[in-house]
C-alpha positions as CSV (number, residue, x, y, z in Angstrom):
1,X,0.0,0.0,0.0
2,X,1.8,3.5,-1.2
3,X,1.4,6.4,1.7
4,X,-1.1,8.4,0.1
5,X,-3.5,5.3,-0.1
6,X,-2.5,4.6,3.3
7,X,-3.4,8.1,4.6
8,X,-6.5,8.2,2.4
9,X,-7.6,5.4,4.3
10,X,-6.8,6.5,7.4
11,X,-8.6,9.9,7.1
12,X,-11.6,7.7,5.9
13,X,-11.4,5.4,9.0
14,X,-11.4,8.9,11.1
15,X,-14.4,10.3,9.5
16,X,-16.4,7.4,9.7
17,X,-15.5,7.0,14.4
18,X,-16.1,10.6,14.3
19,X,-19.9,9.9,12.7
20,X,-20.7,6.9,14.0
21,X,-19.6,9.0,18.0
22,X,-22.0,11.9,16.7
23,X,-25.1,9.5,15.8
24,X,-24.2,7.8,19.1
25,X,-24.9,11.1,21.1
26,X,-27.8,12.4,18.5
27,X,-29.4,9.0,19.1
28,X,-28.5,9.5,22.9
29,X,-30.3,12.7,23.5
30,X,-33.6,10.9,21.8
31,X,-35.5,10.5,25.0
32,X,-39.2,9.3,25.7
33,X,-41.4,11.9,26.3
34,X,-41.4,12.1,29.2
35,X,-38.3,13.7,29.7
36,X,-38.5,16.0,26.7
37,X,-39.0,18.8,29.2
38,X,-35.1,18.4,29.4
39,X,-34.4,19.6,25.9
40,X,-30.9,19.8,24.1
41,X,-27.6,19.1,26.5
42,X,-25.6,21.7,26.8
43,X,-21.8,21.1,26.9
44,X,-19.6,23.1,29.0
45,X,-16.7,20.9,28.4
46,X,-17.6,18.7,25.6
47,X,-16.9,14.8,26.3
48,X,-13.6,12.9,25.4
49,X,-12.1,9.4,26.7
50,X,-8.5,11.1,27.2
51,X,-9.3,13.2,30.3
52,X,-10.5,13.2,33.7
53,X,-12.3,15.3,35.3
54,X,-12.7,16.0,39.5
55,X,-14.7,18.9,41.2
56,X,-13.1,20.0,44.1
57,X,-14.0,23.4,46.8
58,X,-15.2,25.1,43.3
59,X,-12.6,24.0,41.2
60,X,-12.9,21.5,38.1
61,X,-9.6,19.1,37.5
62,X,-9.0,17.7,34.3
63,X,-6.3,15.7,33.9
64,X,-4.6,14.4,30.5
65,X,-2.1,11.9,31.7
66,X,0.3,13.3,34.4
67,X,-0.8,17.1,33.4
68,X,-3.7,18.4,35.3
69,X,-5.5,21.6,34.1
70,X,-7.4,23.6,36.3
71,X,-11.2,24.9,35.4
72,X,-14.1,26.9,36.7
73,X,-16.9,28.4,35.1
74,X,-18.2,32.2,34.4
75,X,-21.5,32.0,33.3
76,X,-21.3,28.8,31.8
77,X,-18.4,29.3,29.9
78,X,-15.4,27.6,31.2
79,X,-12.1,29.9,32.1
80,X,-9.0,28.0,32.2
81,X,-6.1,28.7,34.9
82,X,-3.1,27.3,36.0
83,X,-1.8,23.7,34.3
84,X,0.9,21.3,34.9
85,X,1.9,18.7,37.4
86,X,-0.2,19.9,39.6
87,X,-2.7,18.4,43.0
88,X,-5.7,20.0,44.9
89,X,-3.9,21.8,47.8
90,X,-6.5,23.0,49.9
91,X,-9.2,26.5,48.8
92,X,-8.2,28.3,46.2
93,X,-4.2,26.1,46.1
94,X,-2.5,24.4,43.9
95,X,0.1,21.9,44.9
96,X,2.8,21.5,42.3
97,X,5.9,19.8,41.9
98,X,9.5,21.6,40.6
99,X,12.4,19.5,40.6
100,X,11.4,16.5,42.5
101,X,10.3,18.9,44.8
102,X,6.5,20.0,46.1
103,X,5.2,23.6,46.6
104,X,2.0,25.7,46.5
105,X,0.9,28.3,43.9
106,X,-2.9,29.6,43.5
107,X,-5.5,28.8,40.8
108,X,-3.5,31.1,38.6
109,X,-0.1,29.7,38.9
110,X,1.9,32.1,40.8
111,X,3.8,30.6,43.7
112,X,3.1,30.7,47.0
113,X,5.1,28.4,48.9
114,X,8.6,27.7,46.7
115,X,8.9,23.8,45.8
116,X,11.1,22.6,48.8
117,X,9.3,19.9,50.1
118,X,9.6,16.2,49.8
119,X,5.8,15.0,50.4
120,X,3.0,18.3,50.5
121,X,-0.6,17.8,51.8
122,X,-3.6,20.3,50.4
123,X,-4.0,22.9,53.2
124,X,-6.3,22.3,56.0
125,X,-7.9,25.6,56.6
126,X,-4.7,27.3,58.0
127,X,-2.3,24.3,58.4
128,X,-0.9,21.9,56.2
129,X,1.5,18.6,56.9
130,X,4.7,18.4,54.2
131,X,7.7,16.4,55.0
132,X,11.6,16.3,54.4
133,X,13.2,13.5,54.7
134,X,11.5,11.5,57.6
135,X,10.4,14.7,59.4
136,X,6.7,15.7,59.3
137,X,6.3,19.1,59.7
138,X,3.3,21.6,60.0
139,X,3.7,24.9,58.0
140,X,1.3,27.7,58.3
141,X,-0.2,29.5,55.3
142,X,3.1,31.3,54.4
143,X,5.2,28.7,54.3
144,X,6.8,29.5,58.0
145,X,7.5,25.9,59.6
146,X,5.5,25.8,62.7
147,X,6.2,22.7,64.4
148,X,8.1,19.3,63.5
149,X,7.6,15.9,64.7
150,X,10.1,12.8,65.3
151,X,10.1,10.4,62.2
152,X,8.9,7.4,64.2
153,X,5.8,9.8,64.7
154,X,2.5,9.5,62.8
155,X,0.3,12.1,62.4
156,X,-2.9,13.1,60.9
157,X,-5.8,15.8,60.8
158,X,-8.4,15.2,64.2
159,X,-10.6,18.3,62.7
160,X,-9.5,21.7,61.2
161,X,-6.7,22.8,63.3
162,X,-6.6,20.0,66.0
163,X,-4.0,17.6,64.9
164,X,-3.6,13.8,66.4
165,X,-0.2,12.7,67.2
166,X,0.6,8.9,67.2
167,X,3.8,7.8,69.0
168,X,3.7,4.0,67.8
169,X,1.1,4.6,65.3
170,X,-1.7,2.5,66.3
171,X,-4.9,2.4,68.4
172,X,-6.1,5.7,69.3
173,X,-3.5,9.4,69.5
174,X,-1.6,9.3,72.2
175,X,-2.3,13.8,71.9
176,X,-4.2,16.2,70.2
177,X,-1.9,19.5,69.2
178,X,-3.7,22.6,68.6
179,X,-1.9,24.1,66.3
180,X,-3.1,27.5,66.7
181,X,-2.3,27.7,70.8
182,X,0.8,25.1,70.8
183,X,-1.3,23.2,73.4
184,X,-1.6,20.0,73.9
185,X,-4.4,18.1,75.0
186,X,-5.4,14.2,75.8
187,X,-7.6,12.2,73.4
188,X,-11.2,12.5,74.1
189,X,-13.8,10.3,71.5
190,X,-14.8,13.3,69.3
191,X,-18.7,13.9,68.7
192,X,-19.5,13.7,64.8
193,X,-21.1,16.9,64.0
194,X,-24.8,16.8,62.9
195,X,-25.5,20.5,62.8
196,X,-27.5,22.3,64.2
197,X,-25.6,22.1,67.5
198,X,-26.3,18.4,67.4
199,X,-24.2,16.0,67.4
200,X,-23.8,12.3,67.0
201,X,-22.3,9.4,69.0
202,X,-21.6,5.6,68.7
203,X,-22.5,3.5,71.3
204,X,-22.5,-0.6,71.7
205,X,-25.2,-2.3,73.0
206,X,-25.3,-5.6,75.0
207,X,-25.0,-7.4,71.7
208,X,-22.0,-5.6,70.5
209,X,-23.6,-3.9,67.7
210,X,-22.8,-0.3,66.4
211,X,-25.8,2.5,66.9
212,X,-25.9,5.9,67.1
213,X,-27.3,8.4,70.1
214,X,-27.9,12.0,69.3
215,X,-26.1,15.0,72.0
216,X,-26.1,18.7,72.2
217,X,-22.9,20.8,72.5
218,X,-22.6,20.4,75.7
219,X,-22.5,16.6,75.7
220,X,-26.4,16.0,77.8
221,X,-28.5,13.3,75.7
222,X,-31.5,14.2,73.2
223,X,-34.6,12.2,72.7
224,X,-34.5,10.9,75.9
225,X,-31.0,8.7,74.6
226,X,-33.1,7.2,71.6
227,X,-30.9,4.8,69.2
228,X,-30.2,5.3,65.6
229,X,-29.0,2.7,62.4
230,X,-28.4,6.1,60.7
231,X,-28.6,9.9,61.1
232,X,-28.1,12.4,57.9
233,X,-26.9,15.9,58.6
234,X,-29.7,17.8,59.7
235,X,-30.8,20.9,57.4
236,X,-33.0,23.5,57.5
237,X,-33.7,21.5,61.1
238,X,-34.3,18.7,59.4
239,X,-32.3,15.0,59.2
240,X,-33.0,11.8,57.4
241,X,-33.0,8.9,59.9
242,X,-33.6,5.5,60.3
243,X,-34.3,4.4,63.8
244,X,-33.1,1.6,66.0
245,X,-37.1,0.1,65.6
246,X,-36.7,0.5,62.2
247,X,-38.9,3.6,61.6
248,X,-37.4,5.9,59.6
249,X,-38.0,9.6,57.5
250,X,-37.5,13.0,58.3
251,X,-37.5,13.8,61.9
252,X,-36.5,17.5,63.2
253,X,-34.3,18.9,66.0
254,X,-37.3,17.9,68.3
255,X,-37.0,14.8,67.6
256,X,-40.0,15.2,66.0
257,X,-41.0,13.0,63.1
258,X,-42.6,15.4,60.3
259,X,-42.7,12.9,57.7
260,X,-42.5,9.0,58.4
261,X,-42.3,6.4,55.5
262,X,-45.0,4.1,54.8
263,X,-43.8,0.4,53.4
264,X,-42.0,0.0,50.7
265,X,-41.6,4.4,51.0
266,X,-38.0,5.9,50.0
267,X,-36.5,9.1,51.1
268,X,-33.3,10.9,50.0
269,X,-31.2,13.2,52.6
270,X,-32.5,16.6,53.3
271,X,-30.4,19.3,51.3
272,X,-31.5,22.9,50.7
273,X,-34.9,22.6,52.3
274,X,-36.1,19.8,50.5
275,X,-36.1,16.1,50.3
276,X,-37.1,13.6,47.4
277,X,-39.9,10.7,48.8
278,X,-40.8,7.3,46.5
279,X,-44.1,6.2,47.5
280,X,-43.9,4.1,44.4
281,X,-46.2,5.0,42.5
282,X,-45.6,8.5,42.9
283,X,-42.2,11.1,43.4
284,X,-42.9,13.9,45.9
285,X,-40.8,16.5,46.8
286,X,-41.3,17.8,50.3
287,X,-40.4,20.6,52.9
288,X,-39.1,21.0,56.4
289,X,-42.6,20.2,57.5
290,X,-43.2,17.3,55.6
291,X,-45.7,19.0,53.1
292,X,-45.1,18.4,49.7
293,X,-44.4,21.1,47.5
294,X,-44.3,19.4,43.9
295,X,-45.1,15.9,42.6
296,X,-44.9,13.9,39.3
297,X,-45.3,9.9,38.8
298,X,-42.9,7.8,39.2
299,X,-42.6,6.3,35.8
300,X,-39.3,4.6,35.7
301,X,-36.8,6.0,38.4
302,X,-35.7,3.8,40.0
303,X,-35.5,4.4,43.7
304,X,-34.6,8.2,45.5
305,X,-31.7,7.3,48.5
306,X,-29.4,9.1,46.7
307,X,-31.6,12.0,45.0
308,X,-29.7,14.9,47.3
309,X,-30.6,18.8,45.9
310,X,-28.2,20.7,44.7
311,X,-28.4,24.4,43.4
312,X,-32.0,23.6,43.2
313,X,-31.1,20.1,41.2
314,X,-30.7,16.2,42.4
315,X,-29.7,13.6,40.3
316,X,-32.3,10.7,39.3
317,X,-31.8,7.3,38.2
318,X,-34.3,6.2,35.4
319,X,-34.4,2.3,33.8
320,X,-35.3,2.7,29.9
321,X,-37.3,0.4,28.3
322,X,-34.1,-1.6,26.7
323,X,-33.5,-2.1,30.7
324,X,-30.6,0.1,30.6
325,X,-29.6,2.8,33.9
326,X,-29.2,6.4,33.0
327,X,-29.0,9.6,35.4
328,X,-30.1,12.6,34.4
329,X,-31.0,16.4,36.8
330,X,-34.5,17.3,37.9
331,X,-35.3,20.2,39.5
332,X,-37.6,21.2,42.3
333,X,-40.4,20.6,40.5
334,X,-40.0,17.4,39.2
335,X,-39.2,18.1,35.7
336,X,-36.3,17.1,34.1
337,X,-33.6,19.4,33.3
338,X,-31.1,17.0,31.5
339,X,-32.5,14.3,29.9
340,X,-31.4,10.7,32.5
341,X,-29.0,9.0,29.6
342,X,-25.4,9.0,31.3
343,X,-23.5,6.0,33.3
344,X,-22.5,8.5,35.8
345,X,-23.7,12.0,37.4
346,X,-22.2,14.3,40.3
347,X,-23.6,17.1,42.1
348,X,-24.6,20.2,40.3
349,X,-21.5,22.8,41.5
350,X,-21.6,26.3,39.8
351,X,-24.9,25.5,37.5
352,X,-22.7,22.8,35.9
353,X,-22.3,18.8,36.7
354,X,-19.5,16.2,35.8
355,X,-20.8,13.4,34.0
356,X,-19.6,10.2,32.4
357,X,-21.4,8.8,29.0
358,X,-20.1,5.6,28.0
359,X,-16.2,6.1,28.9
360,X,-16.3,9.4,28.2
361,X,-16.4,12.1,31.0
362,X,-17.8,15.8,29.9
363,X,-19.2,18.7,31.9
364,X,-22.7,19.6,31.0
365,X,-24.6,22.9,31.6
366,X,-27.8,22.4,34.0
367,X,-28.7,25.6,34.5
C-alpha cells in the first residue's frame, strides 16, 4: 500500500468513528417523552475518553495523563487557569511539583510556597502537613515551619486545626496539638457533627452492635437517649433517619417526626430545604414540614436514597425500556432538566455537573 493510499484510508477510518460518535450522542439525546422537558444538552466541556475530570472546593480538575488543568466556570463558559503537574492543595491552592520537589501556587499559577518539600498535603484551613526526609512538619499559610515531629511519629488531621499525634502509630493518638495555641491536650472520643448544634455518638449495645445516640454541644442526651441505624446531617432543622425500631423519615431537631415512610416508601437526605420521597407509585418532593411542594409519577426512576438537591437540582436514576440505567437532573419541581442517559452524574456545582457517557467524561450545563 503507497502512503497516500495509506493516509486516504486513514482519514476515511477517522471520518467514519467521528460519525458513528456523533449518531451515538444524536441518538443518545432521543428520550421518551417524558423527559423532553429536558431539551438539548448543553456542553460546557464537551466529552472525550483522554481526560479526567474532578470537582473540588469550586474547582474542576481535568487531567490528561500526568498534566492536570485547572477549570471553573463564568457564566457557563469555562475559564481555564493554571496547568501542569499539579494536585488540589486546599481553597483556592494548587500543589505543584519543581524539581522533585513539592510547593503551593494559587489557581493562577503564581507561587506561593517555593517547591522545597519532599511530600505536601492540600491545606487544611490554616495548616498543612509536608515532609523532608523522615520529618513531618506543620507549615502555616506562608510557608513558615510551625512545628516538627520525630520520624517514628504518625500524624494526621483530628478536625481543622486539631491535629492527632501517634507515638507507635496504632490504636487511638496518644495527643491532640492545637496548632493555633501550641497546646496540647489528651484524646477525648470526638462527637460527629450533625448541625444544628447536634451531634452524634456511637455506642454498643449488650449485643455488641454499632448505633448511634444523638447530643447537644454540651455533651447532655437528646430524645430521651433514643438509638439510631443512621442519622443524615440535619438541614433546615431537618435529618433523614432510620431508627433503631426500624422507623425511619425525616424527623427534626425535636426529635419530631414530620414525615415518616410508609412500606416499601424511599427518602433521600434533606439538602437545601427539600427532600425527594418514593411512594412508588408517585415522586414527591417535600419541605421541612413534611408537606409536599411538587409531585410527578414515578414512571421509571428507579428508587430516590441518593436524589440529594443541589443548586435547586438532584440527580435521578431512570431504567429505559431496553433495561438500561441512566442519570439525568431534575429540578424542584420534578421536571427534568437533563435528559437521565449517562453511566455517571455528580452534584450540580456552579450550574454545571461532571458526568460520564459511556467512557467518556464531559461537563454539561444544567442551568
Amino acid at each position: 500500500m503507497t502512503a497516500k493510499r495509506f493516509i486516504f484510508m486513514a482519514a476515511i477510518l477517522l471520518l467514519l468513528c467521528t460519525g458513528l460518535g456523533i449518531y451515538g450522542f444524536v441518538k443518545a439525546s432521543e428520550h421518551p417523552k417524558d423527559y423532553q422537558s429536558a431539551g438539548e444538552i448543553r456542553w460546557v466541556l464537551p466529552p472525550s475518553t483522554s481526560h479526567h475530570i474532578e470537582y473540588i472546593d469550586g474547582v474542576f480538575f481535568v487531567s490528561k495523563g500526568d498534566k492536570m488543568s485547572v477549570m471553573t466556570v463564568k457564566d457557563g463558559k469555562p475559564q481555564w487557569r493554571a496547568r501542569g503537574v499539579l494536585e488540589y492543595g486546599g481553597k483556592d491552592r494548587l500543589i505543584y511539583c519543581e524539581d522533585r520537589k513539592y510547593g503551593y501556587m494559587d489557581l493562577d499559577g503564581k507561587v506561593l510556597i517555593k517547591a522545597r518539600f519532599d511530600y505536601a498535603e492540600a491545606f487544611y484551613g490554616d495548616y498543612a502537613l509536608v515532609r523532608n526526609g523522615e520529618s513531618h512538619m506543620v507549615i502555616g499559610r506562608q510557608g513558615n515551619e510551625l512545628y516538627t515531629f520525630e520520624e517514628e511519629t504518625t500524624v494526621t488531621w483530628e478536625k481543622e486545626g486539631l491535629l492527632s499525634i501517634y507515638d507507635d502509630g496504632r490504636g487511638e493518638p496518644d495527643r491532640i496539638l492545637d496548632c493555633g495555641s501550641g497546646t496540647y491536650a489528651e484524646y477525648e472520643q470526638s462527637l460527629s457533627p450533625l448541625g444544628e448544634g447536634l451531634y452524634s455518638e456511637l455506642v454498643k449495645t449488650k449485643d455488641d452492635d454499632a448505633l448511634l445516640v444523638i447530643r447537644d454541644k454540651d455533651g447532655r442526651l437528646k430524645f430521651g437517649g433514643e438509638r439510631f441505624c443512621s442519622v443524615d446531617q440535619f438541614d433546615h432543622g431537618v435529618s433523614y433517619v432510620k431508627k433503631e425500631n426500624g422507623q425511619c423519615g425525616y424527623m427534626n431537631t425535636k426529635g419530631e417526626m414530620v414525615l415518616s415512610l410508609g412500606g416499601g416508601w424511599e427518602a433521600g437526605s434533606f439538602r437545601e430545604g427539600k427532600g425527594v420521597v418514593d411512594t412508588g407509585k408517585r415522586i414527591l418532593i417535600v419541605d421541612e414540614k413534611g408537606r409536599t411542594t411538587a409531585e410527578r409519577s414515578k414512571g421509571n426512576i428507579v428508587g430516590v436514597r441518593f436524589c440529594v438537591f443541589s443548586e435547586g437540582f438532584t440527580k435521578v436514576l431512570v431504567e429505559h425500556e431496553t433495561h438500561e440505567k441512566g442519570w439525568g437532573y431534575m429540578d424542584e419541581n420534578g421536571e427534568f432538566v437533563v435528559p437521565p442517559i449517562f453511566l455517571h452524574v455528580e452534584p450540580v456545582s456552579q450550574g454545571c455537573a461532571i458526568v460520564q457517557y459511556r467512557s467518556s467524561m464531559g461537563i454539561v450545563k444544567v442551568k
